[in-house]
C-alpha positions as CSV (number, residue, x, y, z in Angstrom):
1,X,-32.2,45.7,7.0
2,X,-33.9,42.5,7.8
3,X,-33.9,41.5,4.2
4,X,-30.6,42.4,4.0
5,X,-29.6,40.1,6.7
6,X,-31.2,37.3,5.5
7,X,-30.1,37.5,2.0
8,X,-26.3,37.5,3.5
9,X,-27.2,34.4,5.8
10,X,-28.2,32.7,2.3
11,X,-25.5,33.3,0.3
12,X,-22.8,32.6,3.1
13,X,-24.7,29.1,3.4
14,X,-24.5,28.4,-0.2
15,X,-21.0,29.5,-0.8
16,X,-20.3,26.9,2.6
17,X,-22.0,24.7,0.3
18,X,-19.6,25.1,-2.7
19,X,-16.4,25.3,-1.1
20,X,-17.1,21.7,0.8
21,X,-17.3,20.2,-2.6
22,X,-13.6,21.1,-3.4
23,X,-10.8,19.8,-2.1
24,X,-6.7,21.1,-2.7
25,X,-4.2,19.0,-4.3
26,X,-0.6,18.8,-3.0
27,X,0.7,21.7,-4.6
28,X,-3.0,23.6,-2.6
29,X,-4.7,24.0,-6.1
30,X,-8.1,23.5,-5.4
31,X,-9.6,20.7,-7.6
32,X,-13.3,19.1,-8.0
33,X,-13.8,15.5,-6.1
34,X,-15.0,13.0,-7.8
35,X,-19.0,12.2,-6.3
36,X,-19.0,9.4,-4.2
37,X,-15.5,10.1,-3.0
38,X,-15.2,9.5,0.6
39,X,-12.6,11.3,3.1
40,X,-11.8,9.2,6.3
41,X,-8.8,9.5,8.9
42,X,-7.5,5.7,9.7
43,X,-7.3,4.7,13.1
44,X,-6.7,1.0,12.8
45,X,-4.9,-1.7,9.9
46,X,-5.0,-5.2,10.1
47,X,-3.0,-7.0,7.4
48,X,-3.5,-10.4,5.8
49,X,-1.7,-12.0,2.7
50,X,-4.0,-10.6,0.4
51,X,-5.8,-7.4,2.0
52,X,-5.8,-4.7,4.1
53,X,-8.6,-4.0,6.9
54,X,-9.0,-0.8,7.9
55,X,-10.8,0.9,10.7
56,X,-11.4,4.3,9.5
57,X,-13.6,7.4,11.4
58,X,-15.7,8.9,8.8
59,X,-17.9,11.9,10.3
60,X,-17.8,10.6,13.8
61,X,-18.8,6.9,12.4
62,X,-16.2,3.9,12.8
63,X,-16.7,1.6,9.3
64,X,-14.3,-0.9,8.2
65,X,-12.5,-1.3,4.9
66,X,-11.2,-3.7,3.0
67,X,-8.4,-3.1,-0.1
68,X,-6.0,-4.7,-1.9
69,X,-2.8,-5.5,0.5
70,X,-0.8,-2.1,1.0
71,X,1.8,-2.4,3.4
72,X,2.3,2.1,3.7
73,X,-0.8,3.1,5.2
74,X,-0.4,5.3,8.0
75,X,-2.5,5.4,11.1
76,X,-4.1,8.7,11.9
77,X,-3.4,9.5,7.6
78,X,-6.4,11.3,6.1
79,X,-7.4,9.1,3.2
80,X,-10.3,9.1,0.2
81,X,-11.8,6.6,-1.1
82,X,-14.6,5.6,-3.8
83,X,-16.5,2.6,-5.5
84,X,-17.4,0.5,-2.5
85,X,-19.5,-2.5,-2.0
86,X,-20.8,-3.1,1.6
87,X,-21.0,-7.1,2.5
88,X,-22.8,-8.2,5.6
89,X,-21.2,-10.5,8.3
90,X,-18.1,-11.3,5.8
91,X,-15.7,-13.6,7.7
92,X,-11.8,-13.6,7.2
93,X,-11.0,-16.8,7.9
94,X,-7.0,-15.4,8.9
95,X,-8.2,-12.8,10.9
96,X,-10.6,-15.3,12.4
97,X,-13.2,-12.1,12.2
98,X,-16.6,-11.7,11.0
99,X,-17.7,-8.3,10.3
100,X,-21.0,-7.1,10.4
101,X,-20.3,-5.0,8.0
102,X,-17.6,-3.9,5.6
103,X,-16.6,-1.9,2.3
104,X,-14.5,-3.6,-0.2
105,X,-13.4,-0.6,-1.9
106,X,-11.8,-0.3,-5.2
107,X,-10.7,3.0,-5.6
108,X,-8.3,4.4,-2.3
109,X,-5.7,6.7,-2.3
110,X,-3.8,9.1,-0.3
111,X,-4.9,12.1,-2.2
112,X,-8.0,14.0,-3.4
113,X,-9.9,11.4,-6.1
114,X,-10.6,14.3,-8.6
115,X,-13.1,14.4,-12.0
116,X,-11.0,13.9,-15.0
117,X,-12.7,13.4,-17.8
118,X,-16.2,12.7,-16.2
119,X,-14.9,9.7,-14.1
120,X,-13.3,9.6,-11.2
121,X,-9.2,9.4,-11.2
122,X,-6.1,8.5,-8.8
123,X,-2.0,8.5,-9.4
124,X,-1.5,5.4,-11.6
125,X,0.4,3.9,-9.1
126,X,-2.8,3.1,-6.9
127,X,-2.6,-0.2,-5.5
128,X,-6.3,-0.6,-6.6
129,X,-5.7,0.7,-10.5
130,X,-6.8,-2.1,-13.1
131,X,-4.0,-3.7,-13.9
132,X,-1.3,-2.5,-16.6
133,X,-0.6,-4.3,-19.6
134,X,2.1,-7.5,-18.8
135,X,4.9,-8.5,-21.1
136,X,3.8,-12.0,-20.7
137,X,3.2,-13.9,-24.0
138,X,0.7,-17.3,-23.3
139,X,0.0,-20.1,-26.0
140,X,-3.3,-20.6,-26.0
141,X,-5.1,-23.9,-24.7
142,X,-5.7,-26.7,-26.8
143,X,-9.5,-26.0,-27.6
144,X,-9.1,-22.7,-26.2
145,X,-9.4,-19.3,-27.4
146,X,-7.1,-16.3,-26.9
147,X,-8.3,-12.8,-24.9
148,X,-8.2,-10.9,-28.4
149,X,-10.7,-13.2,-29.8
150,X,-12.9,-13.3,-26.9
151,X,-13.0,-9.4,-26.9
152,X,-13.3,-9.5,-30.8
153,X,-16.2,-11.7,-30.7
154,X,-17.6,-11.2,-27.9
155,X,-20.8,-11.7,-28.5
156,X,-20.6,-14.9,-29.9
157,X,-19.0,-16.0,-26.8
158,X,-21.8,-14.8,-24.5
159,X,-23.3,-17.7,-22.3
160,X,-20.8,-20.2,-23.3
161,X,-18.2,-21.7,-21.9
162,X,-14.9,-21.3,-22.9
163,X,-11.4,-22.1,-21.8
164,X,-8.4,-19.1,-21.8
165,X,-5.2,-19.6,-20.5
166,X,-3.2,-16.8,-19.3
167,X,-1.0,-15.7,-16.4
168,X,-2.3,-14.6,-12.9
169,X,-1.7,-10.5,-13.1
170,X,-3.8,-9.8,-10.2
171,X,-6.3,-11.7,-7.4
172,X,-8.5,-10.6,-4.6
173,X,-9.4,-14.0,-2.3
174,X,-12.9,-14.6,-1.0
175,X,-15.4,-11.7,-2.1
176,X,-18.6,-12.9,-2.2
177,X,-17.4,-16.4,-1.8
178,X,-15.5,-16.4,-4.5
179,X,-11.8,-15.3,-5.5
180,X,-11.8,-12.8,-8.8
181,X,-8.4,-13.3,-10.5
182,X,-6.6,-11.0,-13.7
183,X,-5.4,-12.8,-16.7
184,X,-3.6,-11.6,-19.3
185,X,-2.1,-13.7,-22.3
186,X,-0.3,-11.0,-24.5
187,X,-3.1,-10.7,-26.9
188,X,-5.4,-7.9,-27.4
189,X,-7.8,-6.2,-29.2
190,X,-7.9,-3.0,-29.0
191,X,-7.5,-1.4,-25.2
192,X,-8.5,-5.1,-24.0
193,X,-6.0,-7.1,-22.9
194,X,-7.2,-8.2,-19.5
195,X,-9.6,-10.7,-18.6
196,X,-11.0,-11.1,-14.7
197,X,-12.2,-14.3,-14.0
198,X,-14.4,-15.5,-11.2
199,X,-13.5,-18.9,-9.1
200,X,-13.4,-20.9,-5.8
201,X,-10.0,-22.5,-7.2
202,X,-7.0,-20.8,-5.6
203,X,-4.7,-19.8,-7.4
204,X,-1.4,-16.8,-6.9
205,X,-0.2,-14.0,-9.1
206,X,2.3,-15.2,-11.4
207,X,0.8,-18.5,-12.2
208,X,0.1,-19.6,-15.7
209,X,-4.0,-21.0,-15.6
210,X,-6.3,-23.0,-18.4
211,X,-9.3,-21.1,-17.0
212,X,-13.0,-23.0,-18.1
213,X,-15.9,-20.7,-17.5
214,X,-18.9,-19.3,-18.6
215,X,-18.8,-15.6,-20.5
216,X,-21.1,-12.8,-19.3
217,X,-20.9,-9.3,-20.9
218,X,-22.0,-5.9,-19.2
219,X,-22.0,-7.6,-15.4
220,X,-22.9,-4.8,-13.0
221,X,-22.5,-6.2,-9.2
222,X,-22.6,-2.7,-8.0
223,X,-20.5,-0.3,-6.0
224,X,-18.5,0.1,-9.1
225,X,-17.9,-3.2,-9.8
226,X,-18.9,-3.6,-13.4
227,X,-17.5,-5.7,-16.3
228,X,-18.0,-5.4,-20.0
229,X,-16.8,-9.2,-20.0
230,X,-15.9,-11.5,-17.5
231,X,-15.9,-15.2,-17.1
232,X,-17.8,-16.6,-13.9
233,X,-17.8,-19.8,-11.8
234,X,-14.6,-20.8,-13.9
235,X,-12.9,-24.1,-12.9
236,X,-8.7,-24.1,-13.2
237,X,-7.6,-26.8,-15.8
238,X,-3.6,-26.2,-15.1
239,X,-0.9,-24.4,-14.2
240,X,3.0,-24.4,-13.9
């Protein structure tokens, strides 16, 4: 009888196990979360012109968040949320805050962020999805090269430094002391037809840029953050 016991104490803790690694879609079909996915209930938002901070309760802990600007996030909303990188007493100069510590997280949505695939997935209407394909149609810079031939030849272009123009698809102000802007020109090659761009210039989505920077290829900066190209420290030439 003892053994008997025990054995059902075992198996009830490992199927407790299993069924906390599922979640249930709207329509309450259960489905696999994505590892690293994070489940939180939002108790605060403070908005600025480019993010939103969030105070979230995540098992009993208060953490703060930071995402791309999202004016429809409710408080007391159960939320999930994946690819974070913590930074350490981050200031925002418009709040006038300094955090001691805070997740700028790429991935956040309202529902479960389930394994498609082998990678973690969210509607394509996230606020935090790369960005889509523009119609926008750039001539390059004079000296400059296009986004298709950077991605074409990219190895060639590894180290150097390079001038793209495009238009400003996307930005996220002051991570890591710099802002990280999308470009896109209308070229491509292949599935590549976006280029992010480190800077401290300023600049707004919509803008048309001469960026000058130096090419890097597979740049890992953690918490998901990780770039088969990108051009760093860039410096703006122009824009209209």
């Amino acid at each position: 009888m003892r053994l008997n016991s025990t054995f059902t104490i075992l198996f009830v803790g490992i199927l407790s196990v299993l069924v906390s690694c599922k979640s249930k879609n709207s329509k309450g079909d259960e489905i696999n979360l994505a590892p690293g996915t994070h489940r939180i209930k939002v108790e605060e938002v403070l908005q600025t012109s480019n993010y939103s901070y969030i105070r979230a309760s995540e098992k009993e802990k208060d953490i703060w968040l930071a995402i791309a600007k999202q004016e429809d996030i409710e408080i007391g909303g159960t939320y999930y949320y994946a690819q974070e990188m913590e930074m350490n007493n981050f200031t925002s100069k418009e709040l006038k805050r300094t955090f001691e510590s805070i997740l700028f997280v790429q991935t956040f949505s309202k529902q479960p962020i389930a394994m498609i695939n082998n990678k973690p997935s969210v509607s394509p209407g996230s606020k935090n999805a790369s960005p889509d394909k523009k119609d926008v149609k750039v001539d390059p810079a004079t000296g400059g090269i296009t986004i298709a031939q950077l991605y074409e030849k990219r190895n060639s272009f590894s180290g150097k430094l390079v001038k793209i123009r495009g238009q400003v698809i996307k930005v996220n102000m002051e991570i890591m002391g710099k802002n990280w802007a999308h470009i896109q020109d209308g070229t491509s090659n292949g599935n590549d037809y976006d280029l992010t761009v480190t800077t401290k210039d300023k600049v707004k989505i919509g803008d048309v840029v001469t960026m000058e920077g130096t090419i890097s290829l597979d740049k890992d900066f953690g918490g998901g953050y990780s770039y088969s190209v990108i051009m760093e420290d860039a410096g703006v030439k122009g824009n209209r």
